[in-house]
FINU-953949 format. One record per residue (C-alpha): z, x, y. Coordinates in Angstrom, 3 decimals, padded with zeros to 6 digits. Layout:
{atom {Z X Y}};
...
//
This chain:
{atom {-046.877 002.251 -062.510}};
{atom {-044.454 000.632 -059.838}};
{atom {-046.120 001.821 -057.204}};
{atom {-049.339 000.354 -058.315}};
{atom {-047.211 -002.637 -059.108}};
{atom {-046.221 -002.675 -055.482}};
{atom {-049.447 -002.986 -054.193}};
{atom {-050.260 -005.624 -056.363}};
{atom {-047.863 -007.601 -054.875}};
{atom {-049.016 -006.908 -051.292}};
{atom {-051.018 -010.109 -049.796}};
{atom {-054.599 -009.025 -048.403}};
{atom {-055.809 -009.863 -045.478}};
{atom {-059.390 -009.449 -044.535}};
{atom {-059.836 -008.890 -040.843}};
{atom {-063.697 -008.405 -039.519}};
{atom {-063.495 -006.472 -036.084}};
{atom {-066.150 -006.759 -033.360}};
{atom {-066.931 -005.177 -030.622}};
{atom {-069.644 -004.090 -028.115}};
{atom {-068.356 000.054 -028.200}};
{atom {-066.010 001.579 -030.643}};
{atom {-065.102 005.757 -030.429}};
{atom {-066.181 008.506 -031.558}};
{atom {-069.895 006.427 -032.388}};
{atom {-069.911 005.391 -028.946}};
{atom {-067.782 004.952 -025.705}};
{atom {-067.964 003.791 -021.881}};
{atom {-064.488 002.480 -021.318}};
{atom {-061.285 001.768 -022.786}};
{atom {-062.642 -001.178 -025.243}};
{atom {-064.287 002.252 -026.890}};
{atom {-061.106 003.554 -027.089}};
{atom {-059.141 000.153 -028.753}};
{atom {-062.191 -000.108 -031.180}};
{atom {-062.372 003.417 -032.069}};
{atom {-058.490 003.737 -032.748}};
{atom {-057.067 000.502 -033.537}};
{atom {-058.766 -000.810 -036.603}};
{atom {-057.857 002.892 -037.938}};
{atom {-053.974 002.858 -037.233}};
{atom {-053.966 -000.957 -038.965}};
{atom {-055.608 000.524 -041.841}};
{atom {-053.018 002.908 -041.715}};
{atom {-050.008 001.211 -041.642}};
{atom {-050.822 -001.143 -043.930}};
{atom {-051.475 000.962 -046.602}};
{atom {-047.834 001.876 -046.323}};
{atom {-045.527 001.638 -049.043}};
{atom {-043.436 -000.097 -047.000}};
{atom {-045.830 -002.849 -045.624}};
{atom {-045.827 -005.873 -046.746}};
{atom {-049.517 -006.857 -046.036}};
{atom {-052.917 -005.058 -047.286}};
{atom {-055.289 -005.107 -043.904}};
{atom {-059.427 -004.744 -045.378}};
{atom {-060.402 -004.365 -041.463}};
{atom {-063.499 -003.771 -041.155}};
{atom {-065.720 -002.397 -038.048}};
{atom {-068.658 -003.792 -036.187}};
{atom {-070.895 -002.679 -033.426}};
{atom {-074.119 -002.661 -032.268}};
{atom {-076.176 000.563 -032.818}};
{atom {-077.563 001.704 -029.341}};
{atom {-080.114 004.164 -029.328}};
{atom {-077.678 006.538 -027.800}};
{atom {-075.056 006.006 -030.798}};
{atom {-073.694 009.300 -032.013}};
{atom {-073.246 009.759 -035.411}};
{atom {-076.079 011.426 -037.908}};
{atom {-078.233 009.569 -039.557}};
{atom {-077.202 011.278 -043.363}};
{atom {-074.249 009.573 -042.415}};
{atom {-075.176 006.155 -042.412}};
{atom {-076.049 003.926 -045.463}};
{atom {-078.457 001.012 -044.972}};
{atom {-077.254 -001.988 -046.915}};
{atom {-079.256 -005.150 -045.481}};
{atom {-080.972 -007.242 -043.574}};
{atom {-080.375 -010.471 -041.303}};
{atom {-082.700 -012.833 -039.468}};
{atom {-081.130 -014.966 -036.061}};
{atom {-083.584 -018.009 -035.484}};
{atom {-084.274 -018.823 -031.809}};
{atom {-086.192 -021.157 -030.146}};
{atom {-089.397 -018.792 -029.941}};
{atom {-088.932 -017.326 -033.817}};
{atom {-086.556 -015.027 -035.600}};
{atom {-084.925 -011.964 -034.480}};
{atom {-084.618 -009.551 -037.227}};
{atom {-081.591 -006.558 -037.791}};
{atom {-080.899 -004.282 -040.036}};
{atom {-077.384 -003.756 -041.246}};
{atom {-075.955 -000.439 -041.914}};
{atom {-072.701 001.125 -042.834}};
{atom {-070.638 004.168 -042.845}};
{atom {-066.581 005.586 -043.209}};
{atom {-064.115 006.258 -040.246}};
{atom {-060.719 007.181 -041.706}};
{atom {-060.763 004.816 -044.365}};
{atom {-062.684 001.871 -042.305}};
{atom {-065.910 000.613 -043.145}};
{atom {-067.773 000.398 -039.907}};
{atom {-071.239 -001.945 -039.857}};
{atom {-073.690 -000.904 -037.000}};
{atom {-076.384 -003.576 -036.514}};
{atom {-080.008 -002.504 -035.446}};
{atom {-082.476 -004.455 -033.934}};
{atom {-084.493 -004.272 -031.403}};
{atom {-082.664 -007.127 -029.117}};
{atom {-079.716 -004.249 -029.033}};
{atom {-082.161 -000.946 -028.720}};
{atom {-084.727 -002.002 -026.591}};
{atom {-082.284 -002.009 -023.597}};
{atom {-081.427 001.987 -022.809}};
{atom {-078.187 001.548 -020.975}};
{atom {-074.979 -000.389 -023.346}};
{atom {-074.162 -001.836 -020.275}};
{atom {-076.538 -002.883 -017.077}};
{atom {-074.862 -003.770 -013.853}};
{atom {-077.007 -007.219 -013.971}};
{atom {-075.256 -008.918 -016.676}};
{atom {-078.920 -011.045 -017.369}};
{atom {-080.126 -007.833 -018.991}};
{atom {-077.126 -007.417 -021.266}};
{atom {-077.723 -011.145 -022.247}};
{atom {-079.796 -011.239 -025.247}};
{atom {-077.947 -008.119 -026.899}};
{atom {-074.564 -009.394 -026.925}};
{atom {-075.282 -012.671 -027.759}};
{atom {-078.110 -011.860 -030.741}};
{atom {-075.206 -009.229 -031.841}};
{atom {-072.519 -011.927 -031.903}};
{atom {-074.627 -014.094 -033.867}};
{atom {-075.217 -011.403 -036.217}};
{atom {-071.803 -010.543 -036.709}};
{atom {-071.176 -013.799 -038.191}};
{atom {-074.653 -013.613 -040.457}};
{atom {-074.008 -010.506 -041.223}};
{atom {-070.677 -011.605 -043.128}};
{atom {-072.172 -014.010 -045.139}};
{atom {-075.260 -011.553 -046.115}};
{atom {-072.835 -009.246 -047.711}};
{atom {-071.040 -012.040 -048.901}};
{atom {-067.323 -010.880 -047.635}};
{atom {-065.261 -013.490 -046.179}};
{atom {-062.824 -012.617 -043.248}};
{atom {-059.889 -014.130 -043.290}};
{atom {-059.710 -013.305 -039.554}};
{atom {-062.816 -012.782 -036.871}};
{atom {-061.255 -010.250 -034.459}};
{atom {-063.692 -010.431 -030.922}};
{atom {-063.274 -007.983 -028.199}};
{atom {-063.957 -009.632 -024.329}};
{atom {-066.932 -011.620 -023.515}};
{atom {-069.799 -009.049 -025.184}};
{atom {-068.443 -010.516 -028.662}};
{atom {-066.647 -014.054 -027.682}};
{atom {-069.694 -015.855 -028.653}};
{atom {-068.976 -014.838 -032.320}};
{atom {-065.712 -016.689 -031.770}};
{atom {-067.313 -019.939 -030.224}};
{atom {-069.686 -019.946 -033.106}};
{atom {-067.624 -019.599 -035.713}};
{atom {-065.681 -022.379 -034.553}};
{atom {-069.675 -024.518 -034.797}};
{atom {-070.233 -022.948 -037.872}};
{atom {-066.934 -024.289 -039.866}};
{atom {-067.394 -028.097 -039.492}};
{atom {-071.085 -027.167 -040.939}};
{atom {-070.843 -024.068 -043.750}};
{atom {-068.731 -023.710 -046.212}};
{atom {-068.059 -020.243 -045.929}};
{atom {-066.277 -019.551 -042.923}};
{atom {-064.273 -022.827 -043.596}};
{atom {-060.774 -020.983 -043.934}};
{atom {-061.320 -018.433 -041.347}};
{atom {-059.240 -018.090 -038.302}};
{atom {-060.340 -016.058 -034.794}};
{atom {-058.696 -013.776 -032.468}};
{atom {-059.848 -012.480 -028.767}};
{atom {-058.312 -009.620 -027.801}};
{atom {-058.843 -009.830 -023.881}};
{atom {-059.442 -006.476 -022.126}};
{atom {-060.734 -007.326 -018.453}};
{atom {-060.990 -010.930 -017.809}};
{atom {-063.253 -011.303 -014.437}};
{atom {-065.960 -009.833 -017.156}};
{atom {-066.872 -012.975 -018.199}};
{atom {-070.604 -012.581 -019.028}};
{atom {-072.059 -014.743 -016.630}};
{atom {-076.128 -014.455 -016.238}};
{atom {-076.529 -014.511 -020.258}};
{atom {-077.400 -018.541 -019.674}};
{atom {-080.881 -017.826 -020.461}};
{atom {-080.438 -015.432 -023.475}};
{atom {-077.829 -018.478 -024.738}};
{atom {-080.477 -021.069 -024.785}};
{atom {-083.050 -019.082 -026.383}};
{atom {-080.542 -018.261 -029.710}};
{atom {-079.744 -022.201 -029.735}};
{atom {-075.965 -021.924 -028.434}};
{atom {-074.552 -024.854 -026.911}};
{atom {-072.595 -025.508 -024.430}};
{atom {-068.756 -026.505 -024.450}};
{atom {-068.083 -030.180 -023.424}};
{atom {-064.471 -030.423 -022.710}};
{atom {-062.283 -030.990 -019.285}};
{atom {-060.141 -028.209 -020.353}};
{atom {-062.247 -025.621 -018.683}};
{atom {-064.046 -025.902 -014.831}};
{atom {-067.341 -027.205 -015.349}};
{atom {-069.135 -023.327 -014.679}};
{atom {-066.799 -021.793 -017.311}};
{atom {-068.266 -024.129 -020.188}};
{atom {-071.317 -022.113 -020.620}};
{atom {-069.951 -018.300 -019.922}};
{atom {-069.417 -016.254 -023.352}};
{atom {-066.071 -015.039 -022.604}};
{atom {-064.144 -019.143 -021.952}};
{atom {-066.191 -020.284 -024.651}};
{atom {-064.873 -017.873 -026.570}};
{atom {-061.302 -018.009 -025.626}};
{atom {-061.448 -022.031 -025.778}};
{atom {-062.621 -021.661 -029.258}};
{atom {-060.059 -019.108 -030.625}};
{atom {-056.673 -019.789 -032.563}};
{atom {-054.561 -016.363 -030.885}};
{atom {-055.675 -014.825 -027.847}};
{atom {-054.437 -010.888 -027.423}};
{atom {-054.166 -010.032 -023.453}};
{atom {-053.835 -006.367 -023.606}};
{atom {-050.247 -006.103 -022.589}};
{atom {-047.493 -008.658 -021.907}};
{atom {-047.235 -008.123 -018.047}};
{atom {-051.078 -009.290 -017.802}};
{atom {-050.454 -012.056 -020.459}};
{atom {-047.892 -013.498 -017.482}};
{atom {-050.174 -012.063 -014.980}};
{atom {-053.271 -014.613 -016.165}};
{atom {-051.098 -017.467 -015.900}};
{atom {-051.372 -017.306 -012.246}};
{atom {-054.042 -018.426 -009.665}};
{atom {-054.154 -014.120 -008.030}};
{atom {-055.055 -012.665 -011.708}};
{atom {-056.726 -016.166 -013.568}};
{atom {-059.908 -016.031 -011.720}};
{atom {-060.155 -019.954 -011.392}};
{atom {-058.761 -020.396 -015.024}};
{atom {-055.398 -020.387 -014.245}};
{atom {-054.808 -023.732 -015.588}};
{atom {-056.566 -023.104 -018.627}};
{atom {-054.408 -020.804 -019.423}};
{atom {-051.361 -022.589 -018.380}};
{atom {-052.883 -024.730 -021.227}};
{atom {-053.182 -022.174 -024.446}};
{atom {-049.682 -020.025 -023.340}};
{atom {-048.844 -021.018 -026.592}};
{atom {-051.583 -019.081 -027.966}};
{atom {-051.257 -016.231 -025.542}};
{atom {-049.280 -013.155 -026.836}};
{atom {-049.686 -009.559 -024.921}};
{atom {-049.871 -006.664 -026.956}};
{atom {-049.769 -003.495 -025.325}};
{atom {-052.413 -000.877 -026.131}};
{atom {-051.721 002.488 -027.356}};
{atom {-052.602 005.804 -027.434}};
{atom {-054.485 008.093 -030.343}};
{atom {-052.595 011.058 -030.834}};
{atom {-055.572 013.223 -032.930}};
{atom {-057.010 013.143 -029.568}};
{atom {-054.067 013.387 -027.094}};
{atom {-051.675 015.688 -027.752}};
{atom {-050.999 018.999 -025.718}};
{atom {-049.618 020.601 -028.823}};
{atom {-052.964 021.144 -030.265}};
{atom {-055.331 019.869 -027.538}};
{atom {-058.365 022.486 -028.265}};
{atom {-059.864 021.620 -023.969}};
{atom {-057.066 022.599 -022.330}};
{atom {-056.215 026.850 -021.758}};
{atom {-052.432 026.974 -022.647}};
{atom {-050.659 024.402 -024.934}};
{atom {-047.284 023.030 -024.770}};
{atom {-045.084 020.612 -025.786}};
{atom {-041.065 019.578 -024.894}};
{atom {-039.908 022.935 -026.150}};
{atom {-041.674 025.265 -024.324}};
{atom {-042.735 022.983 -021.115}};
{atom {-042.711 026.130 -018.900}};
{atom {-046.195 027.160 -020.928}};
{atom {-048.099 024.047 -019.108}};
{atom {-047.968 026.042 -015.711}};
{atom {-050.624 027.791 -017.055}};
{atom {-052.787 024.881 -017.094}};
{atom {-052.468 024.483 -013.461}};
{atom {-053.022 027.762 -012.462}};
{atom {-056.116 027.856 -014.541}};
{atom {-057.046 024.132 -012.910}};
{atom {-056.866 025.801 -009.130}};
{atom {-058.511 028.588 -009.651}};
{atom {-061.358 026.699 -011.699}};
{atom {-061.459 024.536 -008.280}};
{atom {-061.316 027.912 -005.428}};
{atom {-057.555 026.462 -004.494}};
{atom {-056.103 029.434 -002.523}};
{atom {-052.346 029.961 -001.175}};
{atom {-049.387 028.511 -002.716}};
{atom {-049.515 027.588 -006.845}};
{atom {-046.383 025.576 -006.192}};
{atom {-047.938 022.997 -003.878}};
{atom {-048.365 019.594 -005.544}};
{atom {-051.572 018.966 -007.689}};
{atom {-052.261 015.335 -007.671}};
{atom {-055.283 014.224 -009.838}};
{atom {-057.314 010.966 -010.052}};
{atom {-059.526 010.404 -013.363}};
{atom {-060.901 006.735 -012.918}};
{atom {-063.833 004.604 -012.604}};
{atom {-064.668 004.426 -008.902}};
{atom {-064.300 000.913 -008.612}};
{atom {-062.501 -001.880 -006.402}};
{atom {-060.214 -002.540 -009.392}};
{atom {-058.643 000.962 -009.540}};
{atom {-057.692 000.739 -005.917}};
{atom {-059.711 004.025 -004.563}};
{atom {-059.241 002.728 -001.315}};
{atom {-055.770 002.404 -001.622}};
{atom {-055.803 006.113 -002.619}};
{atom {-058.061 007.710 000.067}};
{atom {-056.750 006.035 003.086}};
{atom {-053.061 006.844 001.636}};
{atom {-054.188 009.956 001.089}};
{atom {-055.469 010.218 005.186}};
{atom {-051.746 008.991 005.729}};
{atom {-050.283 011.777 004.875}};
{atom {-052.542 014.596 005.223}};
{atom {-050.002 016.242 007.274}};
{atom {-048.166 016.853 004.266}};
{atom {-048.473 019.589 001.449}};
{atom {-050.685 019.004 -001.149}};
{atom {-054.182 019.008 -003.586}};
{atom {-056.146 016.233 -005.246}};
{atom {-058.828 016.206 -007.584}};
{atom {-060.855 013.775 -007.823}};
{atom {-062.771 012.996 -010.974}};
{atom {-064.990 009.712 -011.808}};
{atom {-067.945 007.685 -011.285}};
{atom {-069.117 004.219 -010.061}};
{atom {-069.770 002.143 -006.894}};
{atom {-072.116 004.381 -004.352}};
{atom {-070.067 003.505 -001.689}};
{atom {-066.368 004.481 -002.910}};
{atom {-067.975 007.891 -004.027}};
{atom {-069.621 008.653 -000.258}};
{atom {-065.780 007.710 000.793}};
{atom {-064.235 009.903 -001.531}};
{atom {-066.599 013.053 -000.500}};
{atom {-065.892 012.137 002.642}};
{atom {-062.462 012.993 002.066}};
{atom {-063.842 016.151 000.631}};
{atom {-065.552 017.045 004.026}};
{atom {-062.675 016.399 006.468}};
{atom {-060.155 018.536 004.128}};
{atom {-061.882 020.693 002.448}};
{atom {-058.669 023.052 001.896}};
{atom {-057.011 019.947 000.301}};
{atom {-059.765 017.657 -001.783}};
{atom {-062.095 018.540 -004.754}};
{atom {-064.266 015.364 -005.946}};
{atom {-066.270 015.728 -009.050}};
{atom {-068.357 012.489 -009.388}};
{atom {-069.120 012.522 -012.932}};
{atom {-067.779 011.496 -016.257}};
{atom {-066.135 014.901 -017.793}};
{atom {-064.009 013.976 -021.040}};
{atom {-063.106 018.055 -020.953}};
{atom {-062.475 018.061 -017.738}};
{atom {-060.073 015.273 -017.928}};
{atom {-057.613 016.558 -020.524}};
{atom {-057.669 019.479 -018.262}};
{atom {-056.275 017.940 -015.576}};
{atom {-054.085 015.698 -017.201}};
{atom {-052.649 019.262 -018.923}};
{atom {-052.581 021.039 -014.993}};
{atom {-051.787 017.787 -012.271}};
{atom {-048.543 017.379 -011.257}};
{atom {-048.800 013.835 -010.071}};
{atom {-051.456 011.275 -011.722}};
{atom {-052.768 009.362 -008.814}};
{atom {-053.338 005.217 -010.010}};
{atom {-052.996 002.556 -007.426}};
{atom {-055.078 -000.550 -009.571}};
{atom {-055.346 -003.534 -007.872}};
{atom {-055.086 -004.987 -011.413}};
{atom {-054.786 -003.342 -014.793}};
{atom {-054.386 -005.043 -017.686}};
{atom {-053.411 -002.048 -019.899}};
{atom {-054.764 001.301 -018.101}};
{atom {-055.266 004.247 -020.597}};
{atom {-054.644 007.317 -017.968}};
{atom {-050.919 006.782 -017.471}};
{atom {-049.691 007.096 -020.641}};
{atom {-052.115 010.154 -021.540}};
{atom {-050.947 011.465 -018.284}};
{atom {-047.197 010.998 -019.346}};
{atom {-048.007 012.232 -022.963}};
{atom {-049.045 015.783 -020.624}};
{atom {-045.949 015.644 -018.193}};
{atom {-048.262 014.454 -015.562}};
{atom {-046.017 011.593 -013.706}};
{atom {-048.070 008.574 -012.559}};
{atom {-047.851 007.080 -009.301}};
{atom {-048.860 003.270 -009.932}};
{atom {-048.996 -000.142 -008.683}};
{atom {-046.776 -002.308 -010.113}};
{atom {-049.009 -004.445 -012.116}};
{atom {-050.441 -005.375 -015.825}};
{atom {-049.640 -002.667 -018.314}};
{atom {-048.333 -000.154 -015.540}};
{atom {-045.044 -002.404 -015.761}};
{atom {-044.802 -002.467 -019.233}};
{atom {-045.664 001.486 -019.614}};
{atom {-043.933 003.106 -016.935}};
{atom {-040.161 003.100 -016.169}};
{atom {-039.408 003.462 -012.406}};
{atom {-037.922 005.750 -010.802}};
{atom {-035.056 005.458 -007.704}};
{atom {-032.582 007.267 -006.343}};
{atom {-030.411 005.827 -008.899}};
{atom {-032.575 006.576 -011.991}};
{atom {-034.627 008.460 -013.542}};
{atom {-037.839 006.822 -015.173}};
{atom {-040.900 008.013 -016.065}};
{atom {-043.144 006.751 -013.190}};
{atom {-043.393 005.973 -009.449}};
{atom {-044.426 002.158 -008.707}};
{atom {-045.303 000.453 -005.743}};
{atom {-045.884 -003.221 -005.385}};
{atom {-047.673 -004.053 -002.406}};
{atom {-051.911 -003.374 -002.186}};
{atom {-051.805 -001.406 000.661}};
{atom {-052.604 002.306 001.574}};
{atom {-048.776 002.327 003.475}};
{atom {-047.308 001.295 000.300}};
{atom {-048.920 003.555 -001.904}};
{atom {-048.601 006.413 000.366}};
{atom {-044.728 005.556 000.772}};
{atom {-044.218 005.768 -002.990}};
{atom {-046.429 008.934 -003.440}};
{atom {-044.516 010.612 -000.916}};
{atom {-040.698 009.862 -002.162}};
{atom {-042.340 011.058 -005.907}};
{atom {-042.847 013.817 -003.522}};
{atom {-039.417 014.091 -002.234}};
{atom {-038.414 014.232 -006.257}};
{atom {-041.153 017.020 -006.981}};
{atom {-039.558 019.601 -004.434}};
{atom {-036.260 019.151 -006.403}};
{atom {-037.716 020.970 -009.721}};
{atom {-034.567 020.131 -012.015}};
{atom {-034.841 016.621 -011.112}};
{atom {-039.041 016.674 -011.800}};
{atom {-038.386 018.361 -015.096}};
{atom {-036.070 015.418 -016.406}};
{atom {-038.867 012.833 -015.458}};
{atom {-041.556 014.769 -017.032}};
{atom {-039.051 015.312 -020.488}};
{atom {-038.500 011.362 -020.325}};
{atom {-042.145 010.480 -019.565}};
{atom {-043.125 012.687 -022.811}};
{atom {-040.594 011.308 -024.677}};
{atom {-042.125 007.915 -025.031}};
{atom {-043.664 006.636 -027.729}};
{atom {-047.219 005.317 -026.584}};
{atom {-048.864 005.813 -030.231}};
{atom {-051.137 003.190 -031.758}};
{atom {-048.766 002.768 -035.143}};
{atom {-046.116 000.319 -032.649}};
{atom {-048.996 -001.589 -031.424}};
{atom {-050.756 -002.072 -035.031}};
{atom {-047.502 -003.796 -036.472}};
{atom {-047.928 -005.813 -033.792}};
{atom {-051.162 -006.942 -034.640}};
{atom {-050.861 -007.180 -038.019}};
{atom {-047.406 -009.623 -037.253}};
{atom {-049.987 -011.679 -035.437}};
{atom {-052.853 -012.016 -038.223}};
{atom {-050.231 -012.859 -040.342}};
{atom {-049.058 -015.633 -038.055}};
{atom {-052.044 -017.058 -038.360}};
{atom {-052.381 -016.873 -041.869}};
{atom {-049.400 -018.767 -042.073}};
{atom {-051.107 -021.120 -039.808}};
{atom {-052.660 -024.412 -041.931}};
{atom {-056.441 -024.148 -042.235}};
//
């Protein structure tokens, strides 16, 4: 009876979370991991004894015709029609369980008649997004469940955000209702969905606090319309406050700081831990570290390395795109060839980085394996085997691969920027951190820092502390969902 007593007492707070991609029903980037593993570990912790707020969060995405999940799995519970200026759009809601979250997939065919989730031509993605974050917002007030709080994910859902702001001075129902962005990549600002905007009846902003293009782009509307705004850690929160990271919007954000509060992202631990990681050959954890050397043998002689197995292993697992710095890498890489050491390669992206990087291959073919492909498998593999975890970003407002790559004992070698700062703790001469970071975006610089983690490598009982320290840290989502929930309840405090 207390216990049930306790709950009782706990306030509720209702929290509807969008987003474009959400794990394991479907994933392209990191917002697939957030979606998939946030609104679970809030669930989570609020159902706590010890918590003193109840989080209903509750799921939304759009269901692809690539979505994986059976359909015996999926409930459908309704319908919605979106009027635009050439008729109605109509969707189907459904529903379904993930760990105690009720997730909503809408169909229609504005979302399944494109075959790709995201097209490189952001005109093509315009009508999905915005006819999904339209129906979002209908799609509450079929079922007739009031969020307390509209949580949007970048630009694919910031139109629900902008809306709801319309929709409060005009309906009843979402009169109380506050909105959150959490902001993942901000030069993603869906530009090219002007068309697909006019046709669903979405006006523009008219205000002087953003540049005159950013008044009809999803993602400023958005943010201009939202009461907390989430950048995905606290060093890019700073970061957009400046002309090098704002993308013109600088000022803007100079503006809203007050309503600006980085929260870094975290990790989910069912799926990245080398305790019980079922793709990689031997497990290990801080007890019995020695075991993970069979990971990199296995890794060398899956890729025909010959000679020495105590030669450095550095791995790359990215996107092959201008933001990750794969320049930086291959031409540091060139820099240094003289010295010992592997690299694989894994990833996927812009033609032209991926001819570079096999051209790497060609001219040291003793030293380079590139696999230009997207290989979940293959990646905890070499997370379990690298030595050295190869990310030079040119911007990264949270970055994923470091902190799996710590939670394995694989030590990153990073630019100091975004969530790199607020993840990895640097190593010198003088201490022993978890990380190597350079500042400056050039090949020098990052082949200067790769080679003095180098110089720290060939001194085993020195390596062995930084990979015990870089394990030791506590990247799971439960720190990052208190931080959230602190936030929603900020602005439930906050007068509607």
């Amino acid at each position: 009876m207390e216990k049930q007593s306790q709950q009782s007492k706990k306030s509720i707070i209702r929290v509807f979370f969008v987003a474009s991609e959400a794990e394991p029903f479907i994933k392209v980037g990191g917002l697939g991991d957030v979606a998939g593993s946030l609104p679970k570990a809030i669930h989570k912790l609020s159902q706590e004894p010890s918590s003193d707020t109840k989080v209903d969060i509750r799921l939304c995405i759009p269901f692809y015709k690539s979505i994986s999940i059976t359909p015996k799995k999926l409930k459908r519970v309704n319908s919605l029609t979106i009027p635009t200026l050439g008729g109605s759009v109509n969707g189907e809601i459904y529903s379904t369980k993930m760990d105690g979250v009720t997730v909503y997939l809408i169909k229609s065919p504005a979302i399944s008649n494109d075959p790709k989730i995201y097209n490189l031509d952001t005109r093509k993605d315009g009508e999905k997004f915005v006819f999904f974050s339209l129906a979002c917002l209908e799609l509450a007030k079929v079922l007739g469940w009031k969020p307390d709080i509209l949580h949007a994910n970048d630009w694919h859902t910031a139109l629900a955000v902008y809306m709801l702001g319309i929709k409060q001075r005009e309906e009843k129902f979402f009169q109380n209702a506050h909105s959150m962005i959490t902001l993942h990549n901000l030069p993603y600002m869906g530009g090219g969905t002007e068309k697909a905007m006019k046709k669903f009846m979405v006006p523009a902003i008219t205000s002087d606090e953003l540049p005159q293009w950013a008044c009809y782009q999803p993602l400023p509307m958005g943010l201009y319309s939202a009461d907390a705004i989430v950048p995905v850690s606290p060093h890019y929160a700073k970061e957009l406050l400046t002309p090098e990271y704002a993308y013109e919007l600088s000022d803007f954000f100079r503006k809203i700081k007050n309503k600006m509060e980085g929260i870094l992202n975290g990790l989910d631990y069912a799926i990245w831990d080398p305790k019980q990681d079922q793709c990689i050959p031997a497990k290990f954890s801080l007890s019995n570290l020695e075991e993970r050397k069979k990971n990199k043998s296995a890794l060398m002689k899956e890729f025909a390395f010959s000679g020495n197995p105590d030669t450095p292993l550095l791995i790359m697992v990215s996107r092959m795109d201008q933001q990750k710095g794969i320049e930086l890498a291959l031409e540091g890489l060139r820099n240094i060839a003289n010295k010992k050491w592997r690299v694989i390669i894994l990833g996927n992206g812009d033609p032209l980085l991926e001819q570079e990087a096999h051209l790497l291959q060609t001219d040291f073919p003793d030293k380079v394996r590139v696999i230009l492909r997207y290989d979940s498998a293959l990646a905890h593999r070499m997370y379990a085997g690298g030595d050295i975890l190869l990310m030079p970003s040119l911007y990264e407002p949270c970055g994923l691969s470091q902190m799996i790559a710590m939670r394995y004992a694989c030590i990153p070698v990073a630019r100091a920027t975004g969530g790199l700062l607020d993840s990895i703790i640097r190593t010198t001469e003088k201490q022993i951190g978890t990380g190597f970071l350079f500042s400056e975006k050039t090949s020098d610089a990052f082949s200067a820092e790769l080679l003095h983690a180098l110089s720290f490598f060939a001194d085993q009982s020195k390596w062995k502390r930084i990979q015990k320290k870089a394990m030791q840290q506590d990247f799971s989502w439960k720190k990052s969902a208190g931080e959230y929930i602190d936030q929603y309840c900020k602005l439930m405090e906050k007068k509607s």
